[in-house]
C-alpha positions as a Python dict, from the first residue, in 0.01 Angstrom:
ca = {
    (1, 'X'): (0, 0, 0),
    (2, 'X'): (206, 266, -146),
    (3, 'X'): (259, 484, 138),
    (4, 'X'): (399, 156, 324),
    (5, 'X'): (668, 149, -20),
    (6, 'X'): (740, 505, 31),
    (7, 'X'): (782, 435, 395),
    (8, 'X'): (1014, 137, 344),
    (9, 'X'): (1197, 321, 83),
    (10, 'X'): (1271, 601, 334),
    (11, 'X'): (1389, 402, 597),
    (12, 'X'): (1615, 220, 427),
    (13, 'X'): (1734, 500, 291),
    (14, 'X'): (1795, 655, 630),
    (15, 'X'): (1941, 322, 737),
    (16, 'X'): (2229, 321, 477),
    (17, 'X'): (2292, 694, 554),
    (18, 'X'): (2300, 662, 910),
    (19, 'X'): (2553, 387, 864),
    (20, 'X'): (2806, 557, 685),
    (21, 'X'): (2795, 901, 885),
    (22, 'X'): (2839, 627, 1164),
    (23, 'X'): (3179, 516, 966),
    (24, 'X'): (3270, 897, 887),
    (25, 'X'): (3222, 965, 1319),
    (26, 'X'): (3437, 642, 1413),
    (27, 'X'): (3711, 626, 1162),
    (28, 'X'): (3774, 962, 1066),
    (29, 'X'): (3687, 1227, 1325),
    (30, 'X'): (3736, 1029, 1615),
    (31, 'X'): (4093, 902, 1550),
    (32, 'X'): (4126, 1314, 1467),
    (33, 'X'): (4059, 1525, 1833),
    (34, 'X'): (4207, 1815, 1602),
    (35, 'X'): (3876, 1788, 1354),
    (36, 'X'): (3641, 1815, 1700),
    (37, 'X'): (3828, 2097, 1843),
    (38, 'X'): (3795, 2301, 1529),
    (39, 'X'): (3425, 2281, 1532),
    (40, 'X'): (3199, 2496, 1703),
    (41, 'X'): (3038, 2458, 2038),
    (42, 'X'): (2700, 2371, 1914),
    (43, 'X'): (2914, 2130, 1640),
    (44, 'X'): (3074, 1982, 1945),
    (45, 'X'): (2750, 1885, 2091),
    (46, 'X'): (2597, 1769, 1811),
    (47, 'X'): (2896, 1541, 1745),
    (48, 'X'): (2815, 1410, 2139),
    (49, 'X'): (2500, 1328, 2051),
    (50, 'X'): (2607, 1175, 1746),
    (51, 'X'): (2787, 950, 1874),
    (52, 'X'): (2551, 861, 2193),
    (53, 'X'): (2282, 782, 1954),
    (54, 'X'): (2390, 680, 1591),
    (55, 'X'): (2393, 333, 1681),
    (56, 'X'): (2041, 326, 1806),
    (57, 'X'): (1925, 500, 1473),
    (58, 'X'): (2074, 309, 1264),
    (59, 'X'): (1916, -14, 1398),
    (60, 'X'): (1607, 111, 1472),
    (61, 'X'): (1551, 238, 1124),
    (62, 'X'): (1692, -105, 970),
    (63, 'X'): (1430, -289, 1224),
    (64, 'X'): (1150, -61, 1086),
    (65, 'X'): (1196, -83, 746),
    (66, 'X'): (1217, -468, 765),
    (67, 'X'): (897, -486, 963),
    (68, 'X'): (700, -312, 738),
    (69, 'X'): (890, -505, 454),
    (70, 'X'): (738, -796, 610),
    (71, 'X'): (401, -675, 682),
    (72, 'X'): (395, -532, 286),
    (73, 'X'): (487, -886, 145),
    (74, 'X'): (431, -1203, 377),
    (75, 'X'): (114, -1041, 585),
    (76, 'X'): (99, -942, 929),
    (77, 'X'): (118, -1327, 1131),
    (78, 'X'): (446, -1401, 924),
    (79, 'X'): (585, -1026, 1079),
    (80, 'X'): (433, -1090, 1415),
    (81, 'X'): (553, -1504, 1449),
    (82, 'X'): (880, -1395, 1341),
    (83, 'X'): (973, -1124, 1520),
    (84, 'X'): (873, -1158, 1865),
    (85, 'X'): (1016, -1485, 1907),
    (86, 'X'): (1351, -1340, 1757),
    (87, 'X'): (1367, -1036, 1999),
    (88, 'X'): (1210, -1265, 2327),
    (89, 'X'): (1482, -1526, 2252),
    (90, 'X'): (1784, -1307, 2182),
    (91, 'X'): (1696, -1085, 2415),
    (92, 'X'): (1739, -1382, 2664),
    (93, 'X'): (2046, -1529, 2555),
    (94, 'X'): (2151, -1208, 2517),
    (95, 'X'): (2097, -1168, 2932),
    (96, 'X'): (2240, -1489, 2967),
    (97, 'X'): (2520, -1421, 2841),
    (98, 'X'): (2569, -1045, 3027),
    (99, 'X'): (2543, -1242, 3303),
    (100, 'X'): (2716, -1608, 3307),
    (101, 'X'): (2903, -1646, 3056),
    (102, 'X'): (2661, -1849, 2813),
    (103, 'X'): (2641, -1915, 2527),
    (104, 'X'): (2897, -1591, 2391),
    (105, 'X'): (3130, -1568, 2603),
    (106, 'X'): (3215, -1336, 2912),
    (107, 'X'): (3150, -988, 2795),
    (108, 'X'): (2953, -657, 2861),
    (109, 'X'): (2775, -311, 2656),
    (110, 'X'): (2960, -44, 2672),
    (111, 'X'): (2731, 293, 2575),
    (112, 'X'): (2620, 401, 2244),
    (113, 'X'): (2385, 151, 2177),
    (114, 'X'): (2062, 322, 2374),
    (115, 'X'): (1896, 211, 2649),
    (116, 'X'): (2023, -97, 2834),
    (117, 'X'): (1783, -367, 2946),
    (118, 'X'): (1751, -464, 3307),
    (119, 'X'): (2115, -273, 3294),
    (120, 'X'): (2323, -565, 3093),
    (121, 'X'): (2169, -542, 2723),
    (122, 'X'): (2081, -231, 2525),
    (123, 'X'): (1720, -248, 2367),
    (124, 'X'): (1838, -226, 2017),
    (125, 'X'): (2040, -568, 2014),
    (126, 'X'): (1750, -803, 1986),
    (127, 'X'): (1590, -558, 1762),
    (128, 'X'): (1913, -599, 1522),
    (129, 'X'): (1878, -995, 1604),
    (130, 'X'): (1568, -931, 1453),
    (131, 'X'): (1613, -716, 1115),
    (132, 'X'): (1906, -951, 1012),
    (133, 'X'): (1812, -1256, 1085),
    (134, 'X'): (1448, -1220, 963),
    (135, 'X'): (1661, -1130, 608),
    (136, 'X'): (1849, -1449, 664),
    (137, 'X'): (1597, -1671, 708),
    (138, 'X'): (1388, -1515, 415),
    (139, 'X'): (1699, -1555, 182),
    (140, 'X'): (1750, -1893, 256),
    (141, 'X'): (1382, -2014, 245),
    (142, 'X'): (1314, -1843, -51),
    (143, 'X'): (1592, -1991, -279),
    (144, 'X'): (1470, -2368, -57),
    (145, 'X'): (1186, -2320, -194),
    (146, 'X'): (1231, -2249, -536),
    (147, 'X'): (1238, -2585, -639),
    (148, 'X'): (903, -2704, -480),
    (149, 'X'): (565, -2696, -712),
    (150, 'X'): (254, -2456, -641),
    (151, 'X'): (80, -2555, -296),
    (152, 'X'): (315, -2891, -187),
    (153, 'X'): (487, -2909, 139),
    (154, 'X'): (809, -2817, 215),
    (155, 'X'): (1052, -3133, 220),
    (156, 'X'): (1177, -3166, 624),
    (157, 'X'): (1533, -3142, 488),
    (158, 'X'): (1480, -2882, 295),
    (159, 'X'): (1278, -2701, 588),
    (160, 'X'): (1611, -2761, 848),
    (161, 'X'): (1837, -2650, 582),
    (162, 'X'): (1609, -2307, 561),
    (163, 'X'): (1731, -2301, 953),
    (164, 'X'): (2102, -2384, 935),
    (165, 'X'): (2149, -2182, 639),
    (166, 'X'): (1970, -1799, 791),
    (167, 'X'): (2175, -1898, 1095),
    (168, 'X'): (2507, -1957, 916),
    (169, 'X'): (2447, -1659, 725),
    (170, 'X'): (2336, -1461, 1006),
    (171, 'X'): (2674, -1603, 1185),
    (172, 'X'): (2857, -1453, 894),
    (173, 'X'): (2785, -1147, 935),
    (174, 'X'): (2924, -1131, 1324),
    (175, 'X'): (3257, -1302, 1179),
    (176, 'X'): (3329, -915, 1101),
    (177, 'X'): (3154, -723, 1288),
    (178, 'X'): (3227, -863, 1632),
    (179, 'X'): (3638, -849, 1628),
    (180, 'X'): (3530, -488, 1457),
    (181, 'X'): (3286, -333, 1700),
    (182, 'X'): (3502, -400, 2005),
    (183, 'X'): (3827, -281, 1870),
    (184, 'X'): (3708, 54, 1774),
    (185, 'X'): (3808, 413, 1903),
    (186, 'X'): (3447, 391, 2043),
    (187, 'X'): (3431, 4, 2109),
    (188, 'X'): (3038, -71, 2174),
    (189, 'X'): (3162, -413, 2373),
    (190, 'X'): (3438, -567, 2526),
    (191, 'X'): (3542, -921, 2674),
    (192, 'X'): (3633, -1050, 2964),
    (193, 'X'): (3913, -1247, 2807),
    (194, 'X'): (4091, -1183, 2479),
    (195, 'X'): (3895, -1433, 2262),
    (196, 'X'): (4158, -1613, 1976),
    (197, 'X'): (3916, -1510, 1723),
    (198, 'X'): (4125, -1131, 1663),
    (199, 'X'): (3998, -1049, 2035),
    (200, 'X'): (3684, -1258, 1994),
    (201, 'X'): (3599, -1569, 2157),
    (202, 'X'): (3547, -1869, 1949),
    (203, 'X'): (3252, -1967, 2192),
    (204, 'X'): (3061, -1637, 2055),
    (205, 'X'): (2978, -1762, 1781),
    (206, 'X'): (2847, -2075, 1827),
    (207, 'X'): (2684, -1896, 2046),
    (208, 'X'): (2550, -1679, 1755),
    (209, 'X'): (2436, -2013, 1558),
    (210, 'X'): (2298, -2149, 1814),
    (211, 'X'): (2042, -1862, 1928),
    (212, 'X'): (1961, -1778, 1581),
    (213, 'X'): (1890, -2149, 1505),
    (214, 'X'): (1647, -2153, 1816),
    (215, 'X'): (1417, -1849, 1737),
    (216, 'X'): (1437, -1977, 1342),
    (217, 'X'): (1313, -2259, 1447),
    (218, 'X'): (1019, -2136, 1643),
    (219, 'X'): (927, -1905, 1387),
    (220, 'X'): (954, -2204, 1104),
    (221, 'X'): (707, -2352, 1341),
    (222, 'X'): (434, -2079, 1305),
    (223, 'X'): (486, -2020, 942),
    (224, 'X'): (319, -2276, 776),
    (225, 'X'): (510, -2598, 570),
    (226, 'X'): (360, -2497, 227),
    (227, 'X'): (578, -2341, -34),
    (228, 'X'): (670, -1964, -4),
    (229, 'X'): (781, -1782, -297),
    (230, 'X'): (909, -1487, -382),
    (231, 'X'): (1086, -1271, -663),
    (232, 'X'): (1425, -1153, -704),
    (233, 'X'): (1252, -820, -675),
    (234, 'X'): (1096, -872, -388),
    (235, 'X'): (1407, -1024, -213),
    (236, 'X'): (1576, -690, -302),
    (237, 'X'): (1553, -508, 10),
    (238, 'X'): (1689, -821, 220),
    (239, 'X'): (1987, -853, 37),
    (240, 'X'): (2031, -477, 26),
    (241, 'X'): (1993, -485, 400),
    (242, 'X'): (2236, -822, 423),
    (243, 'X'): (2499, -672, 228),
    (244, 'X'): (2486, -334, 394),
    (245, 'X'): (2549, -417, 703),
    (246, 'X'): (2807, -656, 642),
    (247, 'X'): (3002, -359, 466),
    (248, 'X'): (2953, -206, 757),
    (249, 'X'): (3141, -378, 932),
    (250, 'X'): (3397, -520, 689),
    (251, 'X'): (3484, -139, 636),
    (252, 'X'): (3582, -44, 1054),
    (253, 'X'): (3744, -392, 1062),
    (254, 'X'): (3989, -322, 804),
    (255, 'X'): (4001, 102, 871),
    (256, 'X'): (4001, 0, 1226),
    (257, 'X'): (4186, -258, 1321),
    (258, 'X'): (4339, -367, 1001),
    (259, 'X'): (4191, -704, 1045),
    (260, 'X'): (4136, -878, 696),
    (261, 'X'): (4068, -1256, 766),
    (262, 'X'): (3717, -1173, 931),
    (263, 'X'): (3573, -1000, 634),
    (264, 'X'): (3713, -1198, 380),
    (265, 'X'): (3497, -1472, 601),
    (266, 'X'): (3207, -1263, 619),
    (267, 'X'): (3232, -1225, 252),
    (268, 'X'): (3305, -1572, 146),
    (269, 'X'): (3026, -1723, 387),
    (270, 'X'): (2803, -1442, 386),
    (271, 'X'): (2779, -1212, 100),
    (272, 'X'): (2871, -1460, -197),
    (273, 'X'): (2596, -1736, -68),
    (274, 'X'): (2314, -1466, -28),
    (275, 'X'): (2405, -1330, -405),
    (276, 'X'): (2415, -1695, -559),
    (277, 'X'): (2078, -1762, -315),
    (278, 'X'): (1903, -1431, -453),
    (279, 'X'): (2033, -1589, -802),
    (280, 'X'): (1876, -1887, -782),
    (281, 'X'): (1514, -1702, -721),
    (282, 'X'): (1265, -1671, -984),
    (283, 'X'): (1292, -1312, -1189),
    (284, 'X'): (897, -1339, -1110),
    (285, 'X'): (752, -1443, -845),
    (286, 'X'): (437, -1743, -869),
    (287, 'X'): (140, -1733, -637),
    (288, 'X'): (212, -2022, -408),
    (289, 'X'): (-53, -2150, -112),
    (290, 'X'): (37, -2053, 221),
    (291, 'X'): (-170, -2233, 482),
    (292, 'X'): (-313, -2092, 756),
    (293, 'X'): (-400, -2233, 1104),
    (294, 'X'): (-764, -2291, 1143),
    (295, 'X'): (-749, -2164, 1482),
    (296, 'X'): (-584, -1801, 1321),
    (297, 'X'): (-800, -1491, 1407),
    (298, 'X'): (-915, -1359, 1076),
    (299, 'X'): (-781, -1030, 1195),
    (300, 'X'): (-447, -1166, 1173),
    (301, 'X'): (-427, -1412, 909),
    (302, 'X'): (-110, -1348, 709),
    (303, 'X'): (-335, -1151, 405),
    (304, 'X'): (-624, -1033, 595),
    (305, 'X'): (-563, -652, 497),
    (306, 'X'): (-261, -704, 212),
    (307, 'X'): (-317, -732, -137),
    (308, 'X'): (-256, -1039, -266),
    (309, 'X'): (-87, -937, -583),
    (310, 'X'): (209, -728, -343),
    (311, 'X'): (241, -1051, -148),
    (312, 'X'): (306, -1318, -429),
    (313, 'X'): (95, -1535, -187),
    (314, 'X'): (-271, -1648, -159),
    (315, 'X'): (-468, -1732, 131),
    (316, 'X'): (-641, -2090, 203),
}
């Protein structure tokens, strides 16, 4: 298990750094044709490529280091029932939308992003659907679940508020980086209509709730009711990865576009709830029973090949 640490360690590492050369590219050298000239032809080119493919780094090593995040604490079926119903079902409102309308808004990819999907959707959207919203969710369920004893049941209530709160938080995060992202030097999208959101349609992001509520939902529903808890250690890396990106996009909002209302949003309803929520976890985290479905292949029960001292879990 400590290769996987080293791994995660790495990635994350790579994740952060590939975000801020990402700011240094888009706020300083591009706004600065007099910086790109001075460089060399080979500097030139690998400033292209820069460009063409920093996004799709950056999210592909965030999505990697929160899978094997997952894998290393909750077990392999909590990865697995998470994530593919995150990328399936924003990968299909994300289509939806490309292509009606619904539920964001009229608006199209521009390039940087890698790869786009049936030509509307780069690949590495519903992989960032994924990475932040799976650190949403975890936030939020972790600090609903503080309160509940060793092996009971999740409440209902406290189960939907798990759901409304990852998507509200996963919401908050958009509040900057939408407006920012499509008012760059090297916007990434643009709409069809000047949204009265600082460029960005109000309908986005209830559109943005609404999706993330959906695949939270359906994962909530393969994850079992019992109790899941986990250390403010062990939330570390989600709230690194939560707070990261948000600065990310807080930082080209205001360099940018000088737009302050959206990140002091994305802070007030974002940042400040997942700090008080990674507050209100245990400094230590207590085994707590995770059931499994009867019908689960033993191959992929949650702590078939983890140890259940890295998890802070137990199997039935």
């Amino acid at each position: 298990m400590n290769h996987l640490v080293k791994l995660e360690r790495f990635l994350i590492i790579g994740h952060i750094l590939a975000m801020s050369f990402g700011l240094a590219g888009l706020l300083i050298v591009l706004p600065h044709p007099e910086l790109i000239a001075s460089l060399s032809t080979s500097g030139q080119t690998l400033f292209r490529w820069s460009m063409a493919g920093g996004g799709v780094v950056y999210i592909i090593l965030g999505a990697a280091a929160v899978a094997i995040y997952a894998y290393r604490t909750l077990g392999l079926w909590q990865w697995l029932t998470f994530m593919v119903p995150a990328v399936v079902i924003s990968l299909s409102s994300e289509l939806l939308g490309t292509s009606t309308g619904f539920p964001f808004g009229e608006y199209a990819y521009l390039s940087g992003l890698g790869y786009k999907i049936a030509s509307l959707v780069p690949f590495t959207i519903p992989l960032s659907w994924f990475y932040m919203g799976f650190v949403c969710y975890l936030i939020a369920r972790a600090a609903m679940d503080a309160g509940v004893a060793v092996g009971k049941k999740v409440s209902r209530v406290d189960s939907i508020g798990a759901i409304f709160l990852g998507a509200m938080l996963l919401t908050a995060w958009d509040f900057a980086l939408d407006p920012a992202m499509s008012r760059t030097a090297f916007p990434f999208w643009y709409y069809g209509q000047q949204g009265a959101f600082f460029g960005t349609p109000y309908q986005n992001f209830a559109g943005w709730l609404i999706t993330a509520i959906v695949f939270m939902t359906v994962a909530r529903g393969f994850w079992q009711k019992t109790s899941l808890t986990l250390s403010r250690k062990q939330l570390l890396l989600p709230v690194i990865i939560y707070v990261s990106n948000v600065i990310f996009g807080a930082v080209i909002a205001i360099v940018a576009a000088g737009l302050w209302i959206p990140v002091e949003l994305s802070i007030v309803l974002g940042i400040m709830p997942v700090l008080a929520l990674w507050g209100q976890t245990a400094s230590q985290s207590t085994p707590k029973l995770i059931e499994q479905l009867e019908d689960t292949p033993a191959a992929i029960k949650p702590n078939a090949e983890v140890p259940i001292e890295s998890a802070g879990v137990m199997s039935k």
